[in-house]
C-alpha positions in Angstrom: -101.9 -85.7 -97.7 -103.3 -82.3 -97.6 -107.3 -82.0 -96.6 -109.6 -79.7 -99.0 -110.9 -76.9 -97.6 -114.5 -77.2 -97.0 -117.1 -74.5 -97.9 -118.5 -75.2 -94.9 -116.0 -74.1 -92.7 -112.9 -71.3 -93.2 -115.5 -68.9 -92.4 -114.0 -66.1 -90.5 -116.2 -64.0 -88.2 -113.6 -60.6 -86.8 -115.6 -58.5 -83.6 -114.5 -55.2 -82.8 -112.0 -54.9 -79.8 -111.6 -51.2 -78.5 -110.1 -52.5 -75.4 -107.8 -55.7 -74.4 -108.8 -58.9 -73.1 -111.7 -58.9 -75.8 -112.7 -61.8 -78.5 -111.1 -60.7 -81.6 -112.5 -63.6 -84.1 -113.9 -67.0 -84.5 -113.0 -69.5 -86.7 -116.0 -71.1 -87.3 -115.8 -75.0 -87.9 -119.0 -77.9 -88.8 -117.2 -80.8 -89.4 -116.3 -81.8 -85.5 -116.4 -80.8 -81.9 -112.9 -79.2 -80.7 -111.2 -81.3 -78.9 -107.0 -80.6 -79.0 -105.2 -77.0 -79.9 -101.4 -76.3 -80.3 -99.8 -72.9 -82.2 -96.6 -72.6 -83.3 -94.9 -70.2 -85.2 -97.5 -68.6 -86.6 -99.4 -71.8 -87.2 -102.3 -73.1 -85.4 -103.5 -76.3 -85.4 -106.6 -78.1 -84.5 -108.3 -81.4 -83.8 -111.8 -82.7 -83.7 -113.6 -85.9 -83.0 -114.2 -85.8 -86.9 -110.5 -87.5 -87.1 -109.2 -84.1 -89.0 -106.3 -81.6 -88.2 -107.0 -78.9 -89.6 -103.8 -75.6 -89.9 -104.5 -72.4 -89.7 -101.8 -69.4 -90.6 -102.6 -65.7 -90.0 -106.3 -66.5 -88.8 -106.9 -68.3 -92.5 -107.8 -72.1 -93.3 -103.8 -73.2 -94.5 -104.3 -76.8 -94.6 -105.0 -79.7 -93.0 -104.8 -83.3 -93.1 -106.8 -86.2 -91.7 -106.1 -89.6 -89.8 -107.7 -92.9 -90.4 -109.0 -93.3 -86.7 -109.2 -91.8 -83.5 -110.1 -88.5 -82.9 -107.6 -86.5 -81.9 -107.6 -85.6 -78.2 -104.2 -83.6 -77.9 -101.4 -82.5 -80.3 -97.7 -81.1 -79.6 -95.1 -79.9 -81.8 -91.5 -80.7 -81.7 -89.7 -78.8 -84.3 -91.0 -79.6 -87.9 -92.6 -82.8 -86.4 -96.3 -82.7 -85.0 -97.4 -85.2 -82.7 -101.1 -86.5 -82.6 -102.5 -88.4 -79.7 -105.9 -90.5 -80.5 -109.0 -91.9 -78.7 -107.6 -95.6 -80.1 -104.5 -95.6 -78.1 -102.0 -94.4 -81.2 -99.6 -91.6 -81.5 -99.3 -90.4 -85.0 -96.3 -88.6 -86.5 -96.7 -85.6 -89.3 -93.7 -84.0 -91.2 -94.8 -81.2 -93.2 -93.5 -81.7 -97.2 -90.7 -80.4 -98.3 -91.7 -79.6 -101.8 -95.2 -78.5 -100.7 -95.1 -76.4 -97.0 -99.4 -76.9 -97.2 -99.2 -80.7 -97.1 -98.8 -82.7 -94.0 -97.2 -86.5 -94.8 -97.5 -89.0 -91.7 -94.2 -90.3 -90.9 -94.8 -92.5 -88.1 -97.1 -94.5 -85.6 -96.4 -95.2 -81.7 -95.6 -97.7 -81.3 -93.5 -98.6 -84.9 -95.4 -101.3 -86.6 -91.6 -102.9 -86.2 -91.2 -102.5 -82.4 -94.4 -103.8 -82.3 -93.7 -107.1 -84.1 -90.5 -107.6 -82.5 -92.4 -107.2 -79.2 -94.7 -110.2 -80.4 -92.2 -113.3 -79.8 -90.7 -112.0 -76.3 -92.6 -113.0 -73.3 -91.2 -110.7 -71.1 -92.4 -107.8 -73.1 -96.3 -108.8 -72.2 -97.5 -107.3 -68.6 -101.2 -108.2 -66.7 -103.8 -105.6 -67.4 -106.5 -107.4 -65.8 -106.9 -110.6 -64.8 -106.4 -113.5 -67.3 -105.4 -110.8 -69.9 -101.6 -109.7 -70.8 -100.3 -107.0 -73.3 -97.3 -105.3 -74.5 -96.2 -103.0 -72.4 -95.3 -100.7 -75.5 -98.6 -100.1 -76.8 -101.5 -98.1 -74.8 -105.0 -100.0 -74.6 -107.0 -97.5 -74.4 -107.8 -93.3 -75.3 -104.7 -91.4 -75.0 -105.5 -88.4 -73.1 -102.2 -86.0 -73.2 -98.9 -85.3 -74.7 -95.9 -83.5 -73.5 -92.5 -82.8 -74.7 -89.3 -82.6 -72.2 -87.9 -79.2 -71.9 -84.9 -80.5 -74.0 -87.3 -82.1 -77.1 -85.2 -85.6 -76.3 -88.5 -87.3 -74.5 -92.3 -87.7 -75.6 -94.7 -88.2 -72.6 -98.5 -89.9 -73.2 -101.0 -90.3 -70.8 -103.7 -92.6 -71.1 -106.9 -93.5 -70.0 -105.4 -97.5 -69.5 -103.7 -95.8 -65.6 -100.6 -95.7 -67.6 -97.5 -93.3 -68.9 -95.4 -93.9 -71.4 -92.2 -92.2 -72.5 -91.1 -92.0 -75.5 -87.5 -91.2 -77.2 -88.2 -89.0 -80.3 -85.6 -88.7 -82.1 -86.5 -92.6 -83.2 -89.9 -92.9 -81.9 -88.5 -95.6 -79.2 -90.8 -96.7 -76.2 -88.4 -96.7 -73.4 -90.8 -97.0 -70.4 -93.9 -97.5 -69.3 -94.8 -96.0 -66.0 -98.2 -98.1 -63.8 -99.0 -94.4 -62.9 -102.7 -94.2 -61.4 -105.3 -96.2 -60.2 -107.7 -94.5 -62.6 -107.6 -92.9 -66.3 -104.8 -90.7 -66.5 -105.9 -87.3 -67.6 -103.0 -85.1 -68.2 -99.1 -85.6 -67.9 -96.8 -82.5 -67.9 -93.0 -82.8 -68.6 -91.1 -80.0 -66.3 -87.2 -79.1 -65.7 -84.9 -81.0 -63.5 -86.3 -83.8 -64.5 -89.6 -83.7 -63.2 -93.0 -85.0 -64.2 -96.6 -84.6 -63.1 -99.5 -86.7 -63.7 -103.1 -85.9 -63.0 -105.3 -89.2 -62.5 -109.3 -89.7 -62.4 -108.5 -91.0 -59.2 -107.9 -87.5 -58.1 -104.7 -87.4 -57.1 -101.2 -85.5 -58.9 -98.2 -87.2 -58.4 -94.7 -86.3 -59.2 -91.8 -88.1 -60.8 -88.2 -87.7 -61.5 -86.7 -89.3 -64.2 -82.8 -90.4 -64.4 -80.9 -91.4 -67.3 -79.7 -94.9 -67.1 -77.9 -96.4 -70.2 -79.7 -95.5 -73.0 -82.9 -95.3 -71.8 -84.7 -94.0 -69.0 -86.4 -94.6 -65.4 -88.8 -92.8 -63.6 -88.9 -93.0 -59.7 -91.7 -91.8 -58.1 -91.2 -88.5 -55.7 -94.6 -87.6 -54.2 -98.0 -87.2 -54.6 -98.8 -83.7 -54.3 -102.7 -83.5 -54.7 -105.1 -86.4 -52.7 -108.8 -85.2 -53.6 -112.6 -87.3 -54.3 -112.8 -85.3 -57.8 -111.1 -85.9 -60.8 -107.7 -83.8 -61.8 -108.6 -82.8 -65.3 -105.5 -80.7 -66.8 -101.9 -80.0 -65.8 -99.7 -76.3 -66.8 -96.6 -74.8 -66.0 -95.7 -71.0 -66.4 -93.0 -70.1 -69.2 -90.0 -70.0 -66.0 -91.2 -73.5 -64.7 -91.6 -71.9 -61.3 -95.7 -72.4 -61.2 -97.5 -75.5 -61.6 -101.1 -75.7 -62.2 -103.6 -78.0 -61.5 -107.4 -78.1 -63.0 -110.2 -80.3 -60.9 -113.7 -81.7 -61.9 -115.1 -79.8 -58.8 -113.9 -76.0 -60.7 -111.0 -75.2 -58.8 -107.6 -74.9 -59.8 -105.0 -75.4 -57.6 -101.3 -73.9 -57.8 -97.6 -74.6 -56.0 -94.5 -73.2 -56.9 -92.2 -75.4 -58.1 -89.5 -75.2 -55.4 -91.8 -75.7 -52.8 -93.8 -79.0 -53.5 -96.1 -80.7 -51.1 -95.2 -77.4 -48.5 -97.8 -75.1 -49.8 -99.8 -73.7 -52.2 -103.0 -72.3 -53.5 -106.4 -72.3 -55.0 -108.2 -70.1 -57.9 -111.9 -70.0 -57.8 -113.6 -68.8 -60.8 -115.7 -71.1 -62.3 -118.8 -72.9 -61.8 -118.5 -75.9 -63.6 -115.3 -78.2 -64.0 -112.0 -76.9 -65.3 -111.3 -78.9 -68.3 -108.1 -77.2 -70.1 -105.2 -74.6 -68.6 -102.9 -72.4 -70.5 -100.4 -70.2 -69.2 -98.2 -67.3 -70.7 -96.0 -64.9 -69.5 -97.5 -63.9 -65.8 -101.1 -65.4 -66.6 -102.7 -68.2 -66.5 -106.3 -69.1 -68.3 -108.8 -71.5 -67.6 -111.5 -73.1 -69.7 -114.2 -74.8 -68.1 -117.4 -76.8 -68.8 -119.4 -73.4 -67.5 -118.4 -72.1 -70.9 -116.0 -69.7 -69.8 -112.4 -68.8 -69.7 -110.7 -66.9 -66.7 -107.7 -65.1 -67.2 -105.6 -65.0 -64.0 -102.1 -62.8 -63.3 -100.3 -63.9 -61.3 -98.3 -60.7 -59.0 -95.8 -62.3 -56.8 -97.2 -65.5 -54.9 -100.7 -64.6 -55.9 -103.2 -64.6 -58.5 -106.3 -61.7 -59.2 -108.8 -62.2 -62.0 -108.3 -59.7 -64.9 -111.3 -61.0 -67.0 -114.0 -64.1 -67.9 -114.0 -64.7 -71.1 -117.6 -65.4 -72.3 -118.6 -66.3 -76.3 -118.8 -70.3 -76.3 -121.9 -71.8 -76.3 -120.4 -75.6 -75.6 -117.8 -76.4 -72.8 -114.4 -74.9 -73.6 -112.2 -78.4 -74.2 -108.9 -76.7 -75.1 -106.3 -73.7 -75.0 -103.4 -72.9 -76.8 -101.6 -68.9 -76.9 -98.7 -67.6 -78.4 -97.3 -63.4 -78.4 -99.3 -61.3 -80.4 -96.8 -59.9 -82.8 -98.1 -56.7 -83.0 -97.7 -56.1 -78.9 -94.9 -53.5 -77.8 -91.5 -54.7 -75.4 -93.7 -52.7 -73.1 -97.4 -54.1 -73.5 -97.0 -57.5 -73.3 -100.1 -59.3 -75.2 -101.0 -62.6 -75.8 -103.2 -64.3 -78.8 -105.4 -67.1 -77.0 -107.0 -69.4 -78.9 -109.9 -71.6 -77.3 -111.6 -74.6 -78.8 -115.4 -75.4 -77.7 -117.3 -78.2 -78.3 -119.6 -76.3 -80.0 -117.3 -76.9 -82.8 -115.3 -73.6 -82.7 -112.1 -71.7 -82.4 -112.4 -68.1 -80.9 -109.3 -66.3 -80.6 -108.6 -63.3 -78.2 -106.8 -60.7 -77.4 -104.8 -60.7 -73.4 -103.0 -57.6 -72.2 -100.7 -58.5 -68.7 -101.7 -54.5 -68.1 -105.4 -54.6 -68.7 -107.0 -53.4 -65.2 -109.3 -56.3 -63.6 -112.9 -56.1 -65.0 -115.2 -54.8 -62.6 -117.9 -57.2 -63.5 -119.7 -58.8 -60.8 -118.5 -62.0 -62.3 -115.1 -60.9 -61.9 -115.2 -59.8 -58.3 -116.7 -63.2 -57.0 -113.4 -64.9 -58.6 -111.0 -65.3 -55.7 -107.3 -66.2 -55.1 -106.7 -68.1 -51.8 -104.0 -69.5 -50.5 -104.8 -72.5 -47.9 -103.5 -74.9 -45.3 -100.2 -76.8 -46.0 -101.5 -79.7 -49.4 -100.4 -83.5 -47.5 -100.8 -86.6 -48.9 -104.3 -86.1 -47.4 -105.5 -84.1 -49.9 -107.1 -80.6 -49.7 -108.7 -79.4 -46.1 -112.8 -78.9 -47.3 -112.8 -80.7 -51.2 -116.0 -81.8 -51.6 -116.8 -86.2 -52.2 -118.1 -86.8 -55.4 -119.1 -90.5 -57.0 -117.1 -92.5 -59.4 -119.2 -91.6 -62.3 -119.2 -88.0 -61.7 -115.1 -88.0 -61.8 -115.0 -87.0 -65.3 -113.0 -90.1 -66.4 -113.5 -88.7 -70.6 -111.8 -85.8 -70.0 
């Protein structure tokens, strides 16, 4: 069902931009803090602890539709399908209507009301959560955290704050594995090609897995764990060519490998002060949002980075990215919309040139690309301890 447009939001603020890598416009929301971003053609949409999605199309409220519970912590979109992820542990399915294109219609819940009954009368399908307490192994218990799609739209991953994965088949919303993941609340999955899959726990570790095809469904095996740390890992990203992996930490460092080289060595951006809670990337940069209220926009020039810009304008921690091309950029001047979502209950969109010049700022130059010892299993030579509470488990 289509949501009414509030007077209180669809309020459009547009700042002047004579140069690139500038704020361009906020979209200025009251009824929620931002908490999940994704854009596609054209549209953009957004979710909010106030349980609503709300669409925007060329920078303009569109629509937008609302679920019963949950607030909505992440959102992907496969084709004309848009796939919500909730704080009560429940994926929820939109189709937009045929006969109206501003009107979202729910078409599903993960797990199916039917798998879930027929799960009911098989013991086998009930697995030990905690002592003296089983479940189905189909359903999440608790907050899911992220979503990601397979490169080939076949497989939905969701990550959850219950230690667990789960994959999902989409073309008939099918659970076909659960995967015992972490020790801790999993904060992020990200689907990648060949196969592979990364998970970033509370427990501070990434690990990768590899799924085969077996029958009709699917099995994950577990390959390696690429990042061992004290602080939380708080968001996973991959560049367009799947050659870059990213990795955002609790501590304010993001830490990079290039795909064909996992576990041999890598890198480190330092830009921010606070934790990085969100990661983007688009063409050859990369952008970070962090609890410091800021966004760095990193290119990367063969195997390392340099800081083009901070992006400053927030006045909350920035909770979520999503870009897409600006349409108006040349073959030549490749630019990039960006949209960032704040807790302080707004959207801010901006503009990204790959041939803007590095800022000057002093800001800028104390943002540094490093590229350190070989990662192991031990973790990161110099990360810093930090307590249980302070990992950042609510990401």
């Amino acid at each position: 069902m289509g949501y009414p447009s509030s007077p209180l939001i669809n309020h459009l603020q547009w700042e002047p931009s004579s140069s690139y890598n500038r704020l361009i416009g906020s979209l200025v929301r009251e009824d929620g803090h931002i908490y999940s971003l994704a854009a596609s053609g054209g549209l953009l949409y957004a979710g909010s602890d106030s349980k609503k999605i709300r669409v925007w199309k060329s920078h303009r409220e569109f629509s937008g539709f609302k679920s019963k519970s949950g607030l909505v912590k992440s959102i992907v979109i496969c084709a004309d399908k848009i796939f919500t992820g909730h704080q009560d542990g429940m994926i929820r399915v939109w189709k937009i209507s045929n006969d109206n294109l501003d009107v979202h219609k729910r078409i599903g819940t993960l797990p199916t009301w039917k798998a879930y009954i027929k799960s009911l009368i098989m013991p086998s399908n009930y697995i030990q959560v905690r002592r003296h307490r089983n479940a189905l192994w189909i359903r999440h218990l608790d907050a899911i955290s992220s979503l990601s799609l397979s490169e080939d739209q076949n497989f939905l991953y969701s990550a959850s704050w219950d230690k667990s994965v789960k994959v999902w088949r989409v073309s008939n919303f099918k659970c076909l594995e659960s995967i015992p993941a972490h020790e801790d609340a999993v904060n992020a999955v990200l689907a990648c090609l060949d196969g592979l899959v990364f998970s970033g726990s509370a427990d501070g570790t990434v690990k990768v897995w590899r799924r085969v095809l077996q029958g009709k469904g699917t099995k994950h095996f577990f390959s390696q764990t690429l990042l061992k740390q004290e602080c939380a890992v708080t968001a996973l990203a991959v560049n367009p060519t799947a050659t870059v992996v990213y990795c955002g930490s609790s501590y304010g460092v993001v830490y990079f490998w290039e795909r064909m080289k996992l576990g041999a060595s890598g890198g480190e951006l330092r830009g921010h002060k606070l934790a990085v809670l969100c990661l983007a990337a688009a063409g050859n940069v990369v952008f970070s949002g962090s609890a410091d209220m800021s966004i760095c926009v990193w290119k990367r020039i063969e195997k390392d980075h340099v800081c083009l810009s901070i992006l400053t304008g927030h006045n909350g921690p920035v909770k979520c990215l999503a870009v897409e091309r600006d349409r108006e950029s040349a073959a030549s001047d490749r630019r990039w919309i960006l949209y960032s979502g704040s807790l302080d209950r707004s959207v801010k969109m901006w503009r990204i040139s790959e041939q803007a010049a590095p800022e000057t700022a002093a800001e800028v130059a104390q943002c540094r690309s490093k590229t350190p010892r070989s990662i192991t299993q031990k973790g990161w030579a110099g990360d810093r301890s930090q307590s249980l509470q302070s990992r950042m488990r609510k990401n």
